[in-house]
N, C-alpha and C positions, 0 to 999 in steps of 0.2 A: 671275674675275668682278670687276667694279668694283663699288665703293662708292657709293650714289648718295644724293644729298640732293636733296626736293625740297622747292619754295619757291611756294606758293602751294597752298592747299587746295579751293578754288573744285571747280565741277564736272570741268571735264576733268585739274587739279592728282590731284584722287580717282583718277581713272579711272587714272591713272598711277602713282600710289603703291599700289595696290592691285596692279595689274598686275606692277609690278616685283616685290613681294613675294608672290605669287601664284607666278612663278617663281622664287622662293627667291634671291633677292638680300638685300645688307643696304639697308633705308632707312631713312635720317633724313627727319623733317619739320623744316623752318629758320620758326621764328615766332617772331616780335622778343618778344612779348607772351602766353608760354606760359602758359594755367590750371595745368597741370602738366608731370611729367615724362614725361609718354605722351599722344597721342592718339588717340582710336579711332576711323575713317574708317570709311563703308561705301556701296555702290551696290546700284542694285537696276536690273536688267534683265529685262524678260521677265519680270517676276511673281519671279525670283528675287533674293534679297537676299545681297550677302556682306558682309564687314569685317576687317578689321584692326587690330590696335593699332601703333602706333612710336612710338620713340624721338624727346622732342621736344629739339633744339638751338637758342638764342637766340643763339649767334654763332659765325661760321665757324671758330675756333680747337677748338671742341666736333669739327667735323667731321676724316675722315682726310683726309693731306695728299693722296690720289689721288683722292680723290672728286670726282665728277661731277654739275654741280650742273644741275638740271633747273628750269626758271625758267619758271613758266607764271602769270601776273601778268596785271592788266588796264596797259595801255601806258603811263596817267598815272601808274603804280606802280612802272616800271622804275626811272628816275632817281635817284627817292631810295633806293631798296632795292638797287642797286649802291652808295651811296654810303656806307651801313650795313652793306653786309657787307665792303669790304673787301678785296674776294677778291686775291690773288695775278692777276699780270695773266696767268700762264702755266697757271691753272687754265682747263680745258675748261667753258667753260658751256653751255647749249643755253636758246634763247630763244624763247616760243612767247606771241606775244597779238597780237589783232588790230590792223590796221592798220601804219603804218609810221612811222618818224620817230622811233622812241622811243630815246633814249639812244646815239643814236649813236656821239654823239662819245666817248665814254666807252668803248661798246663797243670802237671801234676801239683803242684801247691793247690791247685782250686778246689775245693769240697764236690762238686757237682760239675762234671763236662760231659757233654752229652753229644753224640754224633749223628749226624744227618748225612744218610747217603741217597743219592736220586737219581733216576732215570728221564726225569723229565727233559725233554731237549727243547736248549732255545739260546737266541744269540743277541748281543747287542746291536741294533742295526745303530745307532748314535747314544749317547750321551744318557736321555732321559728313556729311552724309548726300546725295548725290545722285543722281539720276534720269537712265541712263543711255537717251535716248530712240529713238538710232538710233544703229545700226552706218554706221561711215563708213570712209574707211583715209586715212593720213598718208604726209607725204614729209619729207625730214631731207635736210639738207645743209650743208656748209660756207658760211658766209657770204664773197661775195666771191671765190668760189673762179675765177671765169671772167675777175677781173682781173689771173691771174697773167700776166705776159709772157712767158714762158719757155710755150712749145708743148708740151714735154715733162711740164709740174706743171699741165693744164688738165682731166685726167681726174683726178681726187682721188680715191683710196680711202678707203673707210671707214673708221673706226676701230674697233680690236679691240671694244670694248664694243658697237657699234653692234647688233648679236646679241641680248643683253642686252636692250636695248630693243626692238629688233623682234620678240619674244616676249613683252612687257608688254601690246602691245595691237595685234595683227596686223590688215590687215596695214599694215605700215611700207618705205616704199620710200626706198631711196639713190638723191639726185639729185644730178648734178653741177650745177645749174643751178637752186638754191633760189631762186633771186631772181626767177624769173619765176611760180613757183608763189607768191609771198609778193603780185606781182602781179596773180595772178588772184585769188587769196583778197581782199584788198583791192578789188575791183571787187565783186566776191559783195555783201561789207560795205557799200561806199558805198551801193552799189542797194539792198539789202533791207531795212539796219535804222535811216538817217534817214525814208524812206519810211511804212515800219512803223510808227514812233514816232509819226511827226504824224497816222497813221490809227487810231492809240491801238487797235492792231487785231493780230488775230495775222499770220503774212507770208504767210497763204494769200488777205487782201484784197489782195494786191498782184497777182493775177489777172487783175483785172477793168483791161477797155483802155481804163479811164481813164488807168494809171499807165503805160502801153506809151512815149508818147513819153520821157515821164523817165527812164525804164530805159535806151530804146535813149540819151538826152542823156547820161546818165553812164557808159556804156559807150563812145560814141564820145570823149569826152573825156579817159578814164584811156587810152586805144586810142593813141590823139594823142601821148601825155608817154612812151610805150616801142615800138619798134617791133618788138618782138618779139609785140606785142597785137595782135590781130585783134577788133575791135570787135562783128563778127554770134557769134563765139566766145564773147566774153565773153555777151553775151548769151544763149545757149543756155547756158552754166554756171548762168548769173540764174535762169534761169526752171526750170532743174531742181533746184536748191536749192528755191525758192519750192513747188513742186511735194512736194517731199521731205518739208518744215519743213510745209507749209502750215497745220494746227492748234497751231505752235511759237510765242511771244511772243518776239521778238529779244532780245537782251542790253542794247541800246540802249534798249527803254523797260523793262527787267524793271530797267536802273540807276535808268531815271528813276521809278520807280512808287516805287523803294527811296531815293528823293534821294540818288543817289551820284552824283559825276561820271562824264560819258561820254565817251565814248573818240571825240567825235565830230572832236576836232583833229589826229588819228592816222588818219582817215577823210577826209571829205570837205575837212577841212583842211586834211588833209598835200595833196592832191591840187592844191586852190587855191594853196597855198604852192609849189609844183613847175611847177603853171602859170603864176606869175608868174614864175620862176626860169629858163622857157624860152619865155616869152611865147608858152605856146600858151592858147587860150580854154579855162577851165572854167566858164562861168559857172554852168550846174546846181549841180556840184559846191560852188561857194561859196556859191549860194542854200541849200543846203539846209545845210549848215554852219550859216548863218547865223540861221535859222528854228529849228536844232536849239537854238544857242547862247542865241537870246532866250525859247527855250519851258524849258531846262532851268535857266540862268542868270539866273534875269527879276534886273532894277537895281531 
C-alpha cells in the first residue's frame, strides 16, 4: 500500500481523504498553516455523517519519501504551493482543479503528473465539514501520456497504487487519454459557472433558452481549439450537468459571494488565451472572462 498526502482540504480534497482512510491506508494532510497536529475532517451524504482525524504535515520533508501526493487545490493555488513544497521532481503527484493552464511550466519538470477529473458533486458547508451532494465517477490518467513517439509506450499502464485510489471513491477509471477528459470537463466549466455567476443564480437558471445561444457559442468555440471535440457533444454533457446540478450554486459565484479569487483565468481565459495562440475566434469565451473579471475584480 502507498503512503499518501493530501493537499488541499476543500470539499472534494475531504471526500478523498476520507476515502483513502476509509480503506485503511496511511494519510497525511499537507497545510502550510496547521491550528494543530491532527485534523478532524468529516462528510455527510444521504443524511449520513462520517469523520476522521490525520496526521497534520507543514512541509514535505515531514512526509515518506514514496508518498503520493494528491493535490486537489483551486488553479490560482497551484503555483505557488508547488513552489512551497518543493517536491522532488521524481515524486508522483496527481493534480485535480478546474480549468486548465495552471502551473504548467513547473509541472512539466516532474517525471510523473497525473490527472484527476470528477464528476462527483459536493460543497464545503465550513471549514472541516462537507456536503457530499451527488455521486458522480472519475477518470485518472498520466498527463501527456499520448505525446509519446514511440507506438509501443502509447497504452500506459497504471500504476501499482492506482487500486488504492480506486477504492477511495468508486468508481475511478484509468484513461490513456486524460487530456481530452481535462477538455470536456473544461467546456462543462466555461458554460455553467461564468453564466451562473452573472445570474447570481443556482445552474438550474441556465435552463431557460435565453442562455441556449451562449452555451451552444462556448461549446462551438472550445470545439474549434481541439479536434478531438465535437461541439453538439459538448453540449449534451452542458445540459446534463445543468440538469444534474440544477438546485447546486457553482464554485464560481459560491468564490465570489466569499470574495476569494476565481478560477475564471484557468476557464474562459485559458480558452481566449489558446484562441489567440491559434487564431481561432472565441469571442464568447472572452466576453465572459471579461464580464467575470470586472464583476469580481471591480478597479
Amino acid at each position: 500500500m502507498a503512503n499518501w498526502v493530501v493537499v488541499g482540504t476543500g470539499a472534494l480534497g475531504t471526500l478523498w481523504a476520507l476515502g483513502l482512510q476509509r480503506a485503511q491506508h496511511t494519510v497525511q494532510i499537507y497545510a502550510r498553516q496547521a491550528e494543530g497536529a491532527n485534523i478532524t475532517l468529516s462528510r455527510t451524504y444521504d443524511q449520513t455523517t462520517e469523520s476522521a482525524t490525520f496526521p497534520v504535515i507543514q512541509s514535505a520533508s515531514e512526509a515518506p519519501a514514496d508518498a503520493v501526493w494528491l493535490i486537489i487545490v483551486k488553479a490560482w493555488q497551484l503555483e505557488p504551493l508547488l513552489t512551497d513544497l518543493q517536491l522532488p521532481r521524481r515524486q508522483p503527484v496527481i493534480i485535480s482543479h478546474n480549468g486548465m493552464g495552471a502551473a504548467d511550466a513547473m509541472l512539466s519538470e516532474f517525471v510523473s503528473v497525473y490527472d484527476l477529473v470528477t464528476t462527483h458533486g459536493a460543497w464545503r458547508q465550513s471549514r472541516t465539514h462537507s456536503l457530499h451532494a451527488g455521486l458522480g465517477q472519475s477518470w485518472f490518467g498520466l498527463r501527456h501520456a499520448k505525446e509519446q513517439e514511440d507506438e509501443t509506450l502509447r497504452t500506459i499502464p497504471a500504476p501499482p497504487w492506482f487500486s488504492d485510489l480506486a477504492a477511495a471513491l468508486p468508481p475511478l477509471h484509468w484513461c490513456d487519454d486524460i487530456e481530452l477528459k481535462r477538455w470536456e470537463k473544461l467546456a462543462i466549466n466555461c458554460a455553467i459557472n461564468p453564466l451562473a455567476t452573472l445570474a447570481n443564480g443556482v445552474n438550474g437558471v441556465l435552463r431557460d433558452e435565453i442562455y441556449a445561444p451562449k452555451l451552444r457559442a462556448i461549446c462551438e468555440e472550445i470545439a474549434n481549439l481541439n479536434p478531438k471535440l465535437d461541439a453538439d457533444q459538448l453540449l449534451t454533457q452542458v445540459r446534463e450537468v445543468i440538469r444534474n446540478t440544477a438546485g447546486n450554486y457553482c464554485s464560481m459565484l459560491q468564490d465570489k459571494h466569499a470574495k476569494r479569487p476565481t478560477e475564471i483565468d484557468f476557464l474562459n481565459g485559458f480558452v481566449c488565451r489558446e484562441g489567440e495562440r491559434k487564431n481561432v475566434a472565441t469571442r464568447t469565451n472572452c466576453e465572459l472572462a471579461e464580464q467575470i473579471t470586472a464583476l469580481t475584480c471591480p478597479q
